[in-house]
C-alpha positions as CSV (number, residue, x, y, z in Angstrom):
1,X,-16.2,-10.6,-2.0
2,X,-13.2,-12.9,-3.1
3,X,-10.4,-11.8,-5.5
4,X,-12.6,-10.4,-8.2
5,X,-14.7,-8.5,-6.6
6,X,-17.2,-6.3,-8.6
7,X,-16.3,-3.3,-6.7
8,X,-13.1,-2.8,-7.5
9,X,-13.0,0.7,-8.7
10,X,-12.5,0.5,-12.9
11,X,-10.9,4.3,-12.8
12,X,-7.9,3.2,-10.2
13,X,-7.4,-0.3,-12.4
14,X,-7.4,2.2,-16.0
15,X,-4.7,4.7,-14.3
16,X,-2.4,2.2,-13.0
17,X,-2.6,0.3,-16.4
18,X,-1.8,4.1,-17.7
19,X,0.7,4.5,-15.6
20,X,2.5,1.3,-16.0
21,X,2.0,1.8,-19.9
22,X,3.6,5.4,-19.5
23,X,6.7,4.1,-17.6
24,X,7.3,1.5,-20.0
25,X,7.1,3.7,-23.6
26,X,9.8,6.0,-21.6
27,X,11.9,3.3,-20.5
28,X,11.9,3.8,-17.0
29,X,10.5,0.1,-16.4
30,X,11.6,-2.9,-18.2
31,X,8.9,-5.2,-19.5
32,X,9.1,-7.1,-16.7
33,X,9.5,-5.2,-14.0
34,X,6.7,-4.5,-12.4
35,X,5.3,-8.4,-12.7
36,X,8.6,-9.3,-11.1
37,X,7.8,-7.4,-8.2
38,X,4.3,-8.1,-8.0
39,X,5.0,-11.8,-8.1
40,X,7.7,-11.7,-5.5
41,X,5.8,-9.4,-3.1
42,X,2.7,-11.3,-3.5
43,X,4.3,-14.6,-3.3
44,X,7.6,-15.3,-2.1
45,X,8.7,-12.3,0.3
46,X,5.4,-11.3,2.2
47,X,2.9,-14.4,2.5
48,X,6.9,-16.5,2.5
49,X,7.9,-14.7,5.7
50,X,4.0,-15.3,7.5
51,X,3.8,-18.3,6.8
52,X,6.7,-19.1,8.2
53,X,6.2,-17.3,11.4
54,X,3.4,-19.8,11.9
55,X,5.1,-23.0,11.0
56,X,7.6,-21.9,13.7
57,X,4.6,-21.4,15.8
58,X,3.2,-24.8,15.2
59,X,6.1,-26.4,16.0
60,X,8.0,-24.0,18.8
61,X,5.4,-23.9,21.4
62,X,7.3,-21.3,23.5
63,X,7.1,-19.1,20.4
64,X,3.7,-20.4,19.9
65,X,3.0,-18.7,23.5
66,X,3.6,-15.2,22.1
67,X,0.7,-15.3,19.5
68,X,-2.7,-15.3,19.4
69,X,-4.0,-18.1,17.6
70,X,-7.3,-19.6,16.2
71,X,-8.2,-22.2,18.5
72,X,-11.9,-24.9,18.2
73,X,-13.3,-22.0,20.5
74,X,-11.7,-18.9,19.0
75,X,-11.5,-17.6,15.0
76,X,-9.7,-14.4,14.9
77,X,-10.0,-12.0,11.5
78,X,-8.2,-9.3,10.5
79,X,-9.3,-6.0,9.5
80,X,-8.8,-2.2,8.9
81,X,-11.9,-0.2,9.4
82,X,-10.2,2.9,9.2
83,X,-8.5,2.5,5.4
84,X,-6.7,-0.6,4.4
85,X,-3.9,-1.0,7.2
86,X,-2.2,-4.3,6.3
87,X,1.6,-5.9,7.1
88,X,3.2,-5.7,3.5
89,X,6.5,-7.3,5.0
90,X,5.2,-9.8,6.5
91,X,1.8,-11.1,4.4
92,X,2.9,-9.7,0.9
93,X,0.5,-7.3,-1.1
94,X,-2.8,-7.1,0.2
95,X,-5.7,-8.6,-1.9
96,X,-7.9,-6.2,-3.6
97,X,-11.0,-7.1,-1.3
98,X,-9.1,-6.0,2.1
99,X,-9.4,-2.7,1.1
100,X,-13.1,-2.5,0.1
101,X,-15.4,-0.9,2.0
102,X,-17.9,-3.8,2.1
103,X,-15.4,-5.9,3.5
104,X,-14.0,-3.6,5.9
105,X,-17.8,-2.6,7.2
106,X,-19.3,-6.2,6.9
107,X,-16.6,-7.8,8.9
108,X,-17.3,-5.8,11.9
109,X,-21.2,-5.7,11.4
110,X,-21.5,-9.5,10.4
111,X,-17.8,-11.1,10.3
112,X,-19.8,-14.6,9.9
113,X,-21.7,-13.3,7.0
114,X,-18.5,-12.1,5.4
115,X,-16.5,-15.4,6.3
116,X,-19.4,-17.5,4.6
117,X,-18.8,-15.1,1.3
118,X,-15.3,-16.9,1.8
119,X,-16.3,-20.2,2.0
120,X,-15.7,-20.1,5.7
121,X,-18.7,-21.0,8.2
122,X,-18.0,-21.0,11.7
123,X,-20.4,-22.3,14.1
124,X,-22.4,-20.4,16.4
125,X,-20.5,-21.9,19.3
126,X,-17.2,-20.4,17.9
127,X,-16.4,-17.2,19.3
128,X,-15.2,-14.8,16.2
129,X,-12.8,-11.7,17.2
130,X,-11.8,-9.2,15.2
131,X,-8.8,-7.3,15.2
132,X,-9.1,-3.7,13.9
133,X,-5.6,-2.8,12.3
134,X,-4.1,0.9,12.5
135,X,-1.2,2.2,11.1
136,X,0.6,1.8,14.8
137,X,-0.1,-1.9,15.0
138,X,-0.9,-4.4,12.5
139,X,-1.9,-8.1,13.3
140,X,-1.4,-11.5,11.2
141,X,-3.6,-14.5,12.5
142,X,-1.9,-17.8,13.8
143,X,-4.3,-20.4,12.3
144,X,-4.9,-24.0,13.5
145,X,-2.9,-26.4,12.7
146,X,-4.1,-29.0,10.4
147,X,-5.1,-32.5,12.0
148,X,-2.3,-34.8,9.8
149,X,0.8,-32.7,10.0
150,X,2.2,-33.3,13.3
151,X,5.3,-35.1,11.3
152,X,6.1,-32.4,9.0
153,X,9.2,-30.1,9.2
154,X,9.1,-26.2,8.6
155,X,9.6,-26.2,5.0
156,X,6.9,-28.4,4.1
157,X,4.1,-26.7,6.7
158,X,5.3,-23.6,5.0
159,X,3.9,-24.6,1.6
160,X,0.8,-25.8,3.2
161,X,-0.1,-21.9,4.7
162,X,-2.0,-19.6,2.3
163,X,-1.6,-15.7,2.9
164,X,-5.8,-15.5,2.9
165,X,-5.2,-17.8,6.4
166,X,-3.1,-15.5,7.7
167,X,-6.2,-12.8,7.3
168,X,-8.5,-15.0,9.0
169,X,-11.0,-15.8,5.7
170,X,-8.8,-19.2,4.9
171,X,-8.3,-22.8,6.9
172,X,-4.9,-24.1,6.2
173,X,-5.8,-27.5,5.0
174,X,-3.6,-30.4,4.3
175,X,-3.2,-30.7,0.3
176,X,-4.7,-34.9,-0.8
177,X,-0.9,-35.1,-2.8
178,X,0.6,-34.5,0.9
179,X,-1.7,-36.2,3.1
C-alpha cells in the first residue's frame, strides 16, 4: 500500500496527464507550473507547517498539552472512511494511498495489518486509535519524539519530521548524519 500502490486508478492518472497536456498546448499553464505547485504543496507549505506544529509541540509542553500525541502506550492513525478527508494546509497533498479504499477499510478492520504494509509494527501491548476524519474536523498526529534530540532547536526537529508521521504510518527517526 505505500506510494505506488497498484490500485491507483490508470483512467484518473491518463485524464489528468490529458488535462495537464491540454492546458499546456493552449498556454494556459507554463511548463512548469503545475510541478511548481505540486512540489511546494507537497513539500514546503503543507508537511512545512505540520511539522512544525510538532516541533513546537516537542519543545512547548504547554502547547504540547493541547494535542494528542503518540505515546509507548498509545499509536494514533489517521483516516477518512467516508472519502479521502485530509488537512491540505497543514500536511501538504495527500499521498495517493490515503485515498484508496483498501487503506481506508483496512485501517479500521486491521490498522496493525495496514501499519506492518508500512513498515510499522506495533506491539500487541500498544494500544492503536484511529481517528476517522470528516469534512468538519480533520486530525494530524503528534508523534514521539525521537530518543537523541532533546538538544535540537525547531528548525532542525523540523527537517527530522516526515508528512507520512504526521498520518500515523511513519516513526520520526533521527537521520545517522545528525545523530
Amino acid at each position: 500500500m505505500g506510494k505506488n500502490h497498484p490500485n491507483v486508478d490508470p483512467y484518473v492518472v491518463s485524464r489528468v496527464r490529458a488535462l495537464e497536456s491540454l492546458l499546456l498546448e493552449r498556454g494556459v499553464l507554463a511548463p512548469e507550473a503545475v510541478d511548481q505547485v505540486v512540489r511546494r504543496y507537497g513539500q514546503a507549505t503543507g508537511p512545512l507547517l505540520g511539522a512544525r506544529a510538532v516541533a513546537r509541540a516537542w519543545i512547548d509542553p504547554a502547547y504540547k498539552r493541547l494535542l494528542v500525541e503518540n505515546t509507548p502506550a498509545v499509536h494514533n492513525l489517521v483516516v477518512c472512511t467516508l472519502c479521502s478527508c485530509y488537512p491540505w494546509p497543514v500536511l501538504g497533498l495527500p499521498p495517493t494511498w490515503y485515498k484508496l479504499p483498501a487503506y481506508r477499510s483496512g485501517v479500521v478492520s486491521e490498522p496493525r495489518r495496514v501499519l506492518r504494509e508500512f513498515g510499522l509494527e506495533i506491539p500487541p501491548e500498544r494500544d492503536v486509535r484511529v481517528w476517522d476524519s470528516s469534512a468538519e474536523l480533520r486530525y494530524m498526529v503528534l508523534p514521539e519524539r525521537p530518543e537523541g534530540t532533546e538538544g535540537m532547536g525547531e528548525d532542525d526537529l523540523v527537517r527530522l519530521i516526515p508528512r507520512d508521521a504526521l498520518i500515523g504510518v511513519a516513526r520520526v527517526t533521527l537521520s545517522p548524519a545528525l545523530a
